[in-house]
N, C-alpha and C positions, 0 to 999 in steps of 0.2 A: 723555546721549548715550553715556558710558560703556556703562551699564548695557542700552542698546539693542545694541550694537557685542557686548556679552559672551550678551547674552539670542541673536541670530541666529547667533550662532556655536557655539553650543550645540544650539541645534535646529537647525542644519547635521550640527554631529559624529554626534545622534543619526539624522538622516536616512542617513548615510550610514552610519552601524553597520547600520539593522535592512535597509539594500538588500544587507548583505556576510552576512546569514543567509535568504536567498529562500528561500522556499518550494521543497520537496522536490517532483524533479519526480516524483514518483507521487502529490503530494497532485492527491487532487481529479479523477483519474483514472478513467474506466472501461474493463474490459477484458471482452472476450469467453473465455470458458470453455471447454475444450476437454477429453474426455475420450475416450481411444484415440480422436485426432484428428476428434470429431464435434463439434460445438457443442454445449456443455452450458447454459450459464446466460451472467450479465451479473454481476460485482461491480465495485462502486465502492469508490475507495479513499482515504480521507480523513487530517487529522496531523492531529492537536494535541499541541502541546507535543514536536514531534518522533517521537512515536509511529505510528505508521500502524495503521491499522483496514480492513479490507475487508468490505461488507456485499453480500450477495446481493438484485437490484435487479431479478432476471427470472431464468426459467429456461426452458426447453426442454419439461418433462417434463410431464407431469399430474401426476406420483407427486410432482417436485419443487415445483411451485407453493405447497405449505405450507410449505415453507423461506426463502420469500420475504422479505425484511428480517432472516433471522438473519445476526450479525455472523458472518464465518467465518474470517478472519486477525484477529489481536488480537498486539498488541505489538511490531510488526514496526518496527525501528532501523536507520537507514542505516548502511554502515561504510564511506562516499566509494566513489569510481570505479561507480557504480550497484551497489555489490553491498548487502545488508540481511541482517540475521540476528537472532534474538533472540527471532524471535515463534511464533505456533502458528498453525496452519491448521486448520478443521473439516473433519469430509468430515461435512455436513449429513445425509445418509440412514442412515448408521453411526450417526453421535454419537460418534465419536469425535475428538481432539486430536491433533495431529501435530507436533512442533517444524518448524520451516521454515526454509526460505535461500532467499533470490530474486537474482534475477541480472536487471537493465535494462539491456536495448540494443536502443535504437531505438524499435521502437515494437512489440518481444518481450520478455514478463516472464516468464524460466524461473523457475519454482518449485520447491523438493524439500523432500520431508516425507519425516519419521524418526520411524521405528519402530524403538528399540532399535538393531542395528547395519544394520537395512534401509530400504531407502528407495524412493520414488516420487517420479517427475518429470513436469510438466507444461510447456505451453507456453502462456501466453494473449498476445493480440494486440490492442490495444490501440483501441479503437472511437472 
């Protein structure tokens, strides 16, 4: 009986450890894409292991439609209060890398990518 009384209260403790780490709310996400306020595309945005990944899931363009399934945020880390930092952003048509910061509120994911000491800011909305 012991051993029953120690066994459910163990797998209590750990229940209630993995509910006090839930899931990040941008996992599992899709947002709508906006560029100089048009609709540009569709990415979803996925954790593991705490990282966040954003993959290009639709687009808008002709030109863009071969971008479709490239990953285009990679490494992207919570830092509490919805803000995240840490990872990079593609601009898919360039090919180029961008360091990034996102900012979540609501159901608004501001983004800004850096270039050296310059940067660019978007806004996507959350579908």
């Amino acid at each position: 009986m012991k051993l029953f009384t120690k066994t459910t209260l163990a797998v209590a403790g750990i229940s209630l450890a993995s509910m006090a780490f839930a899931a990040d709310p941008l996992a599992n996400t899709t947002w709508q894409t906006y560029d100089e306020g048009k609709p540009k595309g569709t990415v979803k945005i996925t954790e593991s292991n705490g990282v966040l990944t954003g993959t290009l899931i639709s687009t808008n363009s002709a030109k863009g439609k071969k971008h479709v399934g490239t990953t285009i945020i990679k490494g992207l880390k919570a830092d509490g209060g919805g803000k995240y930092s840490g990872g990079t952003i593609t601009d898919p048509e360039k090919g180029k890398d961008y360091r990034m910061t996102a900012q979540l509120s609501g159901s608004t994911l501001k983004l800004k990518g850096y270039i050296g000491p310059f940067s660019r800011s978007q806004e996507w909305k959350k579908k």
